[in-house]
C-alpha positions as CSV (number, residue, x, y, z in Angstrom):
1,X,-29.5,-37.0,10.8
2,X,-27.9,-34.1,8.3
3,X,-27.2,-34.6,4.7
4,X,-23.3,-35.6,6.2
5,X,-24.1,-38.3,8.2
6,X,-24.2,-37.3,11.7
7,X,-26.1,-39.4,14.0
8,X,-28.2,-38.9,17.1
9,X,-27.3,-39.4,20.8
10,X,-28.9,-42.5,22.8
11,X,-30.4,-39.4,24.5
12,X,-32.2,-38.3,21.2
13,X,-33.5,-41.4,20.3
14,X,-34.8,-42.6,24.0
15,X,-37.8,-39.3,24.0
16,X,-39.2,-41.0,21.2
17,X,-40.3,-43.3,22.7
18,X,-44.4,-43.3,23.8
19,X,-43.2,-44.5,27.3
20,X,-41.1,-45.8,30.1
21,X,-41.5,-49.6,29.0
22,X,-40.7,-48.6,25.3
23,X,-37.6,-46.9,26.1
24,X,-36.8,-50.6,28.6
25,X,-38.1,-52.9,25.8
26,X,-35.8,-50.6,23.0
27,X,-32.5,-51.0,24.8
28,X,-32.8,-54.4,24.7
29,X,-32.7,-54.6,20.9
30,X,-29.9,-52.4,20.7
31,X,-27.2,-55.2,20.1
32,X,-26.2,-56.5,16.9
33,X,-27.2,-60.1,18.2
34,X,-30.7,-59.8,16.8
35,X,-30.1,-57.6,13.6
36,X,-29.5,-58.6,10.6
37,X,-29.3,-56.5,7.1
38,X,-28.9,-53.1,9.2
39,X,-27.8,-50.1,6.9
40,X,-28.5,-46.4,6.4
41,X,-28.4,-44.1,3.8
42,X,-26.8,-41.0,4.5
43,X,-27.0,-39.0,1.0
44,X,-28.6,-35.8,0.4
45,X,-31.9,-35.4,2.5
46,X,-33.1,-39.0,2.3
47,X,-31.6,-39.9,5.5
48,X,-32.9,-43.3,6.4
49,X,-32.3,-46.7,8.9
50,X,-33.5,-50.0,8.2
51,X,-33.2,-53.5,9.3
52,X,-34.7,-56.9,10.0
53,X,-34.9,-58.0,13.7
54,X,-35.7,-61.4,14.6
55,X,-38.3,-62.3,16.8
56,X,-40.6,-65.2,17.9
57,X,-41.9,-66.1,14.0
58,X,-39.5,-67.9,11.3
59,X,-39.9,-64.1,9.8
60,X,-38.1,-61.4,11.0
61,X,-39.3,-58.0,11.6
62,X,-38.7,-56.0,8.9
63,X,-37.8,-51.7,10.5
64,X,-37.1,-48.7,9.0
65,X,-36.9,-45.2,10.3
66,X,-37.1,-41.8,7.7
67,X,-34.6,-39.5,8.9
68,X,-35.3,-36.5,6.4
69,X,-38.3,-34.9,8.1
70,X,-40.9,-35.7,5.3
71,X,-44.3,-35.4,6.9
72,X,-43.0,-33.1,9.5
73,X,-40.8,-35.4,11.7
74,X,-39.1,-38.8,11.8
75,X,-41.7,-41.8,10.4
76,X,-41.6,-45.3,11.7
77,X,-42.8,-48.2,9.8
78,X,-42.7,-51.9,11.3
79,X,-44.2,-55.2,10.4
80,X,-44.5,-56.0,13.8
81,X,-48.3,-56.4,15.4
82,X,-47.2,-53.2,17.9
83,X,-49.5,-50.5,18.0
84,X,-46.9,-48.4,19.9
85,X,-45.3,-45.9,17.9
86,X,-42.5,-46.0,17.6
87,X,-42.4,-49.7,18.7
88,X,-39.5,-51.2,20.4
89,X,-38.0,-52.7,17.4
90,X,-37.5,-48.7,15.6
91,X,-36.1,-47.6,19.3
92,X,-33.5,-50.6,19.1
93,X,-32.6,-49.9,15.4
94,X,-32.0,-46.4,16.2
95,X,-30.3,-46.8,19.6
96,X,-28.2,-49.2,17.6
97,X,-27.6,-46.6,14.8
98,X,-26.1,-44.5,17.1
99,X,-23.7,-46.3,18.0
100,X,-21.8,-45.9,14.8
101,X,-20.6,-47.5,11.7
102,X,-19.5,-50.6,13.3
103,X,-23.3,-51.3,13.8
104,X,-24.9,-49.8,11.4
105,X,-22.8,-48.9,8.7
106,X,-24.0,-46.2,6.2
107,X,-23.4,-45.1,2.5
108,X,-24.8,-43.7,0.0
109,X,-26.8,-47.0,-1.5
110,X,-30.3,-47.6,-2.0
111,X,-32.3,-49.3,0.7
112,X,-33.8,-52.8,0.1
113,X,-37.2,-52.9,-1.5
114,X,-39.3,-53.6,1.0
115,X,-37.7,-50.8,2.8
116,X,-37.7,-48.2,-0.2
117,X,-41.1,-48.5,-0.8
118,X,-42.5,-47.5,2.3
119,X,-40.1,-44.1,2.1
120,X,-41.0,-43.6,-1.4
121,X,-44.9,-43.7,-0.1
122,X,-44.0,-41.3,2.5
123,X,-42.4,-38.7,0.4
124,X,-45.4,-39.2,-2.3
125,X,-47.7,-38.3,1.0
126,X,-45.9,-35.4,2.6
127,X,-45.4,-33.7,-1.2
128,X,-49.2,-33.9,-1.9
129,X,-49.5,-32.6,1.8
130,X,-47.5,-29.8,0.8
131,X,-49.2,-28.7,-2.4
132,X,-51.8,-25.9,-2.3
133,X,-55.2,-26.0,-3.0
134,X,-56.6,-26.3,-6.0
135,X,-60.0,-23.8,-6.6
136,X,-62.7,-25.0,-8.0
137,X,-65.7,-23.7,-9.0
138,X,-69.4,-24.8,-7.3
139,X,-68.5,-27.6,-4.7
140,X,-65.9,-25.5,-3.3
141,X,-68.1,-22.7,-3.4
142,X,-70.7,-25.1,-1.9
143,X,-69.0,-26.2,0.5
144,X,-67.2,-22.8,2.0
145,X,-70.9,-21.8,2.6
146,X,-71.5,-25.2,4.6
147,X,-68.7,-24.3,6.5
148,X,-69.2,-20.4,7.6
149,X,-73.1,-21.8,8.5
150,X,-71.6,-24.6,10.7
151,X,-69.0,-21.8,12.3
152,X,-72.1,-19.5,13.0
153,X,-74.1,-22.3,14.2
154,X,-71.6,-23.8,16.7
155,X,-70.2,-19.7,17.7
156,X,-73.9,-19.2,19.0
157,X,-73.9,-22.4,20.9
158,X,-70.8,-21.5,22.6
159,X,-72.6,-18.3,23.5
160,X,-75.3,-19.7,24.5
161,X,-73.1,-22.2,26.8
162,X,-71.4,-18.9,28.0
163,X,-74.3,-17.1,29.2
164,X,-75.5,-20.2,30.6
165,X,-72.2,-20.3,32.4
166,X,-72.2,-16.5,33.7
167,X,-75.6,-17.5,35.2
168,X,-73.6,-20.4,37.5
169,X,-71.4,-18.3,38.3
170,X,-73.3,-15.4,39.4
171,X,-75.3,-18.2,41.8
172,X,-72.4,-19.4,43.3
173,X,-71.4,-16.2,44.2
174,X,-74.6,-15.0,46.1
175,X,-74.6,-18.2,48.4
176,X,-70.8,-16.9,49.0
177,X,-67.4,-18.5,48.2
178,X,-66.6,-20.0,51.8
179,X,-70.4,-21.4,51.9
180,X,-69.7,-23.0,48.7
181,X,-70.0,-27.3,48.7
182,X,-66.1,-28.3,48.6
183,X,-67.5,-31.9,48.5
184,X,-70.0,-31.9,45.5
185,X,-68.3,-32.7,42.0
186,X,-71.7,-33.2,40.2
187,X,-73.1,-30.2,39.6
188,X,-69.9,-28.7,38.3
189,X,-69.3,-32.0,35.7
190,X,-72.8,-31.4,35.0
191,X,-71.9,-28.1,33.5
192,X,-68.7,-28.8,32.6
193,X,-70.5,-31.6,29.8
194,X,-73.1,-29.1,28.7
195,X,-69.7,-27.0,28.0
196,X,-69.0,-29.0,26.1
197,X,-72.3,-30.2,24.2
198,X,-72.3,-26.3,23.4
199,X,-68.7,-27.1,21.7
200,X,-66.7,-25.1,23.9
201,X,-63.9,-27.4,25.3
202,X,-61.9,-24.7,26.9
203,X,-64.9,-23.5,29.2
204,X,-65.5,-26.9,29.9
205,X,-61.3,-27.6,31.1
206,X,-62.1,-24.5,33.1
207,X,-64.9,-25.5,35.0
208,X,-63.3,-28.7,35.7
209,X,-60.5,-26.4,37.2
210,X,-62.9,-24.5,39.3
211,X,-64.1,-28.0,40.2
212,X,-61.5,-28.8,41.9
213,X,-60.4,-25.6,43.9
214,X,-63.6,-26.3,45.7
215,X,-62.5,-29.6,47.2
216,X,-59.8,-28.8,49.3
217,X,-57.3,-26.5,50.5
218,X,-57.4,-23.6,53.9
219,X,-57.2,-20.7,50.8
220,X,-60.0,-22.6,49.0
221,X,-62.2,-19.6,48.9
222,X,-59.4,-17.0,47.8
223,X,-58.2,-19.6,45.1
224,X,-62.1,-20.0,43.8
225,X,-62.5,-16.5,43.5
226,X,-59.5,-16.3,41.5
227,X,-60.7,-19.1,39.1
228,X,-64.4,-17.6,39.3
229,X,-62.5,-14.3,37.8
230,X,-60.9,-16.0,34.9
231,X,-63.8,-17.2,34.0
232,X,-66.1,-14.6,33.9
233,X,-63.8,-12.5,32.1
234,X,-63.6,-15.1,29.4
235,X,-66.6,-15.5,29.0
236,X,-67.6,-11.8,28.8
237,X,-64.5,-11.7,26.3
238,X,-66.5,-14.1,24.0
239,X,-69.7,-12.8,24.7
240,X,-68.4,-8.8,24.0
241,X,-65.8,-10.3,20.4
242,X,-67.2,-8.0,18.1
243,X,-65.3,-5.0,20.6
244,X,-62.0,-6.8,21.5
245,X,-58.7,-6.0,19.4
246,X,-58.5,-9.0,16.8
247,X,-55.4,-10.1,18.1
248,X,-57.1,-10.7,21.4
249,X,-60.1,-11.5,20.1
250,X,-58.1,-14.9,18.3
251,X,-56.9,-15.3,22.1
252,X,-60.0,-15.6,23.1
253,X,-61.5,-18.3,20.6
254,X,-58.5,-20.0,21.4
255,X,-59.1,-20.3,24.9
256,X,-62.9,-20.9,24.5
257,X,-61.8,-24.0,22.1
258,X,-61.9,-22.8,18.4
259,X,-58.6,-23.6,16.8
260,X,-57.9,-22.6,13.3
261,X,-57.5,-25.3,10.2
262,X,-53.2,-26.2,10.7
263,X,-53.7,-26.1,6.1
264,X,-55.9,-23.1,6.1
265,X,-53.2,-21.7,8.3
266,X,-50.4,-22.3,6.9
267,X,-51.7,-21.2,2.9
268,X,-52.6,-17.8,5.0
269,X,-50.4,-16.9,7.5
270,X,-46.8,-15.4,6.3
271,X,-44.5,-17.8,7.0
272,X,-41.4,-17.8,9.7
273,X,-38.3,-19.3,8.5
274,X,-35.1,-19.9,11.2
275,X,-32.8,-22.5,11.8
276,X,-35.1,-24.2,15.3
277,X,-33.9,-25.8,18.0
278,X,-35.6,-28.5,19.7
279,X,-36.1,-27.2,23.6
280,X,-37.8,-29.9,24.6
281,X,-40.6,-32.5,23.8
282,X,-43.1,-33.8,26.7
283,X,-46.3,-36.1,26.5
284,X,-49.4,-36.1,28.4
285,X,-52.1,-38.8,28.8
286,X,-55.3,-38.3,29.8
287,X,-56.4,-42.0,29.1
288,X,-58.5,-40.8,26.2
289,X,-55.9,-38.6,24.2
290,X,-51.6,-38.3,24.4
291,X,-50.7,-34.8,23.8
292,X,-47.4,-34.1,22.7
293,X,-45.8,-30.8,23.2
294,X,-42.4,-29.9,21.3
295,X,-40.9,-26.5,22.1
296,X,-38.9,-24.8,19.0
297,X,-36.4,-22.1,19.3
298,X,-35.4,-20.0,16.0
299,X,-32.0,-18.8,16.5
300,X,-32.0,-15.8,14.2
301,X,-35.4,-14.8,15.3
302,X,-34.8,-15.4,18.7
303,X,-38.5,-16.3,18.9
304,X,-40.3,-19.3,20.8
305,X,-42.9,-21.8,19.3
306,X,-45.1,-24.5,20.7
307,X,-45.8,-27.7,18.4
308,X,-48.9,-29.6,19.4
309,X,-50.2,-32.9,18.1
310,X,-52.0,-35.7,19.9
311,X,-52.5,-39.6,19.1
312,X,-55.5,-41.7,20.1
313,X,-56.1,-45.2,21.4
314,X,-52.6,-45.5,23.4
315,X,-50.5,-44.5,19.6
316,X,-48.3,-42.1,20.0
317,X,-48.8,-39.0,18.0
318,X,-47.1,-38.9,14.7
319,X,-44.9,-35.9,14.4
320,X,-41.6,-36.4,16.8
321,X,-38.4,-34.4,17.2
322,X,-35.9,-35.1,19.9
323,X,-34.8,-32.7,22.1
324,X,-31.3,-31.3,20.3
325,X,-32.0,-31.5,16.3
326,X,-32.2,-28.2,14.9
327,X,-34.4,-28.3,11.8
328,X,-34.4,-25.3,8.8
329,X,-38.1,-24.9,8.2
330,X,-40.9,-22.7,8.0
331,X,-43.2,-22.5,10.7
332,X,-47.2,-20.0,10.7
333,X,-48.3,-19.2,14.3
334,X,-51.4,-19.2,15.3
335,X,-53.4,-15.7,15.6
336,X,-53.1,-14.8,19.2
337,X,-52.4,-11.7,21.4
338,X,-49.1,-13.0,22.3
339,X,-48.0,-16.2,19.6
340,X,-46.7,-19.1,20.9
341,X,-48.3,-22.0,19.5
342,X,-47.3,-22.7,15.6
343,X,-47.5,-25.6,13.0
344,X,-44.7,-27.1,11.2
345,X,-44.7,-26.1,6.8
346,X,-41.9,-26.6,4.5
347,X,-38.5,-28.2,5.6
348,X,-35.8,-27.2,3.7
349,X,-33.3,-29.5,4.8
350,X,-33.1,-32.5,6.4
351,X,-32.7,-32.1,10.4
352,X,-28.9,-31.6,12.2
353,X,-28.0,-32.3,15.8
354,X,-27.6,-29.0,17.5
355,X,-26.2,-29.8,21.2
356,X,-24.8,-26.1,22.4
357,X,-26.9,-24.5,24.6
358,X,-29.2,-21.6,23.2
359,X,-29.0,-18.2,24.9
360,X,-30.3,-17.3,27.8
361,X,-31.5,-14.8,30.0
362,X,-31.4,-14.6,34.2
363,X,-34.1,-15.6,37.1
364,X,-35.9,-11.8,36.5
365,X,-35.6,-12.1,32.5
366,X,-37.9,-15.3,32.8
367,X,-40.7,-13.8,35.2
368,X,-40.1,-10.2,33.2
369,X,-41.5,-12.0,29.9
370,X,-43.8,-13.9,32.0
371,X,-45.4,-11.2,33.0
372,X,-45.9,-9.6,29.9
373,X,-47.1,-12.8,28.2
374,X,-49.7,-12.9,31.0
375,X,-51.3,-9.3,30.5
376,X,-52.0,-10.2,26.8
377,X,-53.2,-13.5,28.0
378,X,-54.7,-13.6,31.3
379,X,-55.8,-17.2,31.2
380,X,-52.0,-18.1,30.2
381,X,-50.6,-21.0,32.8
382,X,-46.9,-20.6,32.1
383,X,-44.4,-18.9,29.2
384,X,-41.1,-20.9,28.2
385,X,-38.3,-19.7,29.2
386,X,-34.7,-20.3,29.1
387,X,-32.5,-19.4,32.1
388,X,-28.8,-19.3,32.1
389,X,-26.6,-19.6,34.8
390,X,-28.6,-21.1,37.8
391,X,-28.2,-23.3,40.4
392,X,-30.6,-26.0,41.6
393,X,-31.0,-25.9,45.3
394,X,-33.3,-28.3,47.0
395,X,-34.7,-26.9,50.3
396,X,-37.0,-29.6,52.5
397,X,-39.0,-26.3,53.8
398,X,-39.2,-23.8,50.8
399,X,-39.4,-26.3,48.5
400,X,-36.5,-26.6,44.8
401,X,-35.3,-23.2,43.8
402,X,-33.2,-22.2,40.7
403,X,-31.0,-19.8,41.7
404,X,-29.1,-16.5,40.0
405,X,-25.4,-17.5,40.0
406,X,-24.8,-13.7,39.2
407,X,-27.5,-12.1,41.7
408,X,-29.9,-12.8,44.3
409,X,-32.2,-13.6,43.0
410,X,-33.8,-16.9,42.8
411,X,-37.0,-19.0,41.0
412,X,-39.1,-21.3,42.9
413,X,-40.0,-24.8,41.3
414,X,-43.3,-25.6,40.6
415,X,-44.2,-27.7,43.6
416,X,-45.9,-30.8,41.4
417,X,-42.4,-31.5,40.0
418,X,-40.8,-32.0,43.5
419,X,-41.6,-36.0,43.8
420,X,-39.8,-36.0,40.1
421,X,-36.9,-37.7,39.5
422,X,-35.6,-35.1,36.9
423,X,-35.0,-32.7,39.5
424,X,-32.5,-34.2,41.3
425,X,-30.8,-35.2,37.6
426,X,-30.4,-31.9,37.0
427,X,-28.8,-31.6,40.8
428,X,-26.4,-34.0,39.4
429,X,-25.5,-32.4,36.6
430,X,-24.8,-29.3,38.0
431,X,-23.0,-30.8,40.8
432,X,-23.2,-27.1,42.4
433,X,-22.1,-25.2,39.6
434,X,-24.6,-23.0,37.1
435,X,-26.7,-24.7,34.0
436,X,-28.2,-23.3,31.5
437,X,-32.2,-24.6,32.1
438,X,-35.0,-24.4,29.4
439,X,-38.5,-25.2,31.1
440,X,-41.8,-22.9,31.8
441,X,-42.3,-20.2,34.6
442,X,-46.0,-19.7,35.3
443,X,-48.1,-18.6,38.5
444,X,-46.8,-21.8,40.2
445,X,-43.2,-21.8,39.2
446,X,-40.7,-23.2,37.1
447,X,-40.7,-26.6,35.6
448,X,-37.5,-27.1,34.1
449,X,-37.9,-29.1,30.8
450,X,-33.9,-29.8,29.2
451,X,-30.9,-28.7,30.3
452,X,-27.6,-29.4,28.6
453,X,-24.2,-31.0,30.0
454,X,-22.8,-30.2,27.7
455,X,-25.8,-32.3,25.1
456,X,-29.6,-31.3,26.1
457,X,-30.4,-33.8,28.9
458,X,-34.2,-33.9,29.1
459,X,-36.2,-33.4,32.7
């Protein structure tokens, strides 16, 4: 929502939601039927929708939904007992929001009490979020020391856990690739949880990759050997940091599992402002931890950027931007050989929908900057990319292609998305003719992400 009033798509509001029976169960409430005191407040960058839903109980459920991006995305607060986030009842208020004045008619009048308080705590929050660092004298001097011992103490673990690691590795290869057990998952979980008793989580994901290359496959052996690589050469790369370029060198703590502090980060690193466009926004769930990735797009700098945040215990993680806003903010990257990953900082205005299409390049632009992605990050899976102007052809023998509407040339789709649905949406959309296609092109494809008709439409 924008400081005039525009409101979200159906489209928008539907990848909030934390899954497929959230977006079912949020429909439903989107009728006036069970409503009552729906209104939002359009004014300035306070954008905000609230309402009281009734449900089983003699009380309703009293909703409301910050629009204005304090805290670093839409907040949703709910008296209901859901521990879904958003819950049903903040999809149905929205999805009824969007359906215009009619349903939820806006102005520039104060929220009710219940309703204001809750935003007023959340703007309080994200303000003191914002603030910098006070210094101080011996705690903080105190406790920076704590910290730099911890950091040395845990980096010669993980070197320790790497050397241990080479020492696997170098065994396996002596008994020889094609003589190695494609059956036995224990010894490699065994290492991959002393991985990550020595704090390294990124050689332990990459052992558990390696883990299962060996269990099936007629190129099992050349596919090991390729995993075998990538991991020797990072663990050499942490092993050897002192002589790596320091850009590289962050790529390589990166990949090991050291991330740096998202505060410390963003009071150090200089700051990129652009208008960004949300590509796309995806979740993950591992049964432990949802991941949530959100892809930005700065249209004056013409650069990419890759929000993460995660929720535990089924929640959904806090910071959400559907696919299509475009938000004025700062954003700091993370130190890295080639930055892609960034956190959110100051939002100077309150997000807009932004439906055109960004610009894009052809089939060889996408695997061009994949490639050069890849040789400052070897251990890089895929690089975002957005492709204009392709068709999606399905083939039964060579599996989904995108292909060049103005060459021909064409980009194969990522096998593991051929049982989705998504693809054959996006077949639909085009109906033959070119898209323009924002997804990722790695080693094993593309996976098409959004794609716009003319609104982004997500995969």
């Amino acid at each position: 929502m924008n400081p005039q009033g525009e409101r979200w798509t159906a489209e928008q509001v539907l990848a909030l939601a934390p899954d497929a029976a959230s977006r079912k169960a949020g429909a439903k409430l989107a009728a006036p039927g069970p409503w009552s005191a729906a209104g939002a407040r359009t004014t300035g960058d306070a954008g905000a929708v609230w309402g009281e839903c009734a449900g089983s109980g003699s009380k309703p459920y009293r909703t409301v939904v910050d629009l204005s991006g304090h805290g670093g995305g839409p907040g949703f607060h709910c008296s209901c007992p859901s521990r879904k986030f958003p819950c049903k009842h903040a999809l149905g208020l929205l999805l009824l929001w969007t359906e215009g004045e009619d349903a939820v008619p806006a102005s520039g009048a104060e929220p009710p009490a219940w309703a204001g308080e809750w935003l007023e705590r959340r703007r309080q929050r994200a303000e003191r979020a914002a603030e910098p660092p006070t210094p101080a004298d011996g705690p903080a001097a105190v406790d920076t020391e704590a910290a730099r011992r911890r950091s040395e103490r845990r980096a010669q673990r993980i070197a320790a856990g790497a050397t241990e690691l080479e020492q696997r590795l170098t065994d396996l290869l002596r008994g020889g690739l094609a003589a190695a057990d494609g059956g036995s998952y224990g010894p490699w979980e065994e290492t991959a949880a002393r991985m990550v008793d020595a704090q390294a989580p990124g050689l332990a994901a990459r052992v558990r990759e390696l883990a299962s290359v060996t269990g099936s496959g007629a190129d099992r052996a050349a596919r090991l050997l390729e995993e075998c690589a990538l991991l020797h050469t990072l663990n050499q790369g942490y092993l050897h940091l002192d002589r790596l370029p320091e850009a590289l060198a962050a790529t390589v703590r990166t990949r090991v599992g050291i991330t740096s502090d998202a505060a410390a980060l963003l009071a150090s690193a200089a700051p990129v402002r652009d208008l960004w466009l949300v590509l796309a926004q995806q979740d993950s769930d591992d049964g432990r931890l949802i991941t949530r990735k959100i892809w930005l797009h700065g249209r004056s700098t013409g650069r990419t950027a890759l929000l993460l945040s995660y929720g535990a215990g089924g929640r959904a993680p806090e910071l959400s931007l559907p696919t299509g806003l475009a938000l004025d903010a700062d954003i700091a990257y993370y130190p890295a050989a080639r930055p892609l990953r960034a956190v959110l900082g100051t939002r100077h205005a309150a997000p807009a929908p932004s439906p055109e299409a960004p610009a894009g390049g052809d089939a060889a632009a996408a695997l061009r900057a994949y490639g050069e992605a890849l040789r400052d990050d070897p251990w890089l899976e895929a690089w975002p990319a957005i492709v204009s102007a392709v068709t999606p052809v399905p083939g039964p023998e060579q599996g989904w292609q995108l292909a060049d509407a103005h060459g021909g040339s064409a980009l194969p789709v990522d096998p593991r998305c051929g049982d989705r649905m998504g693809l054959w949406r996006l077949a639909a959309i085009s109906g033959g003719s070119p898209v323009t296609v924002f997804g990722e092109c790695g080693h094993r494809g593309f996976t098409p992400l959004t794609t716009w008709a003319p609104e982004p439409v997500a995969l």
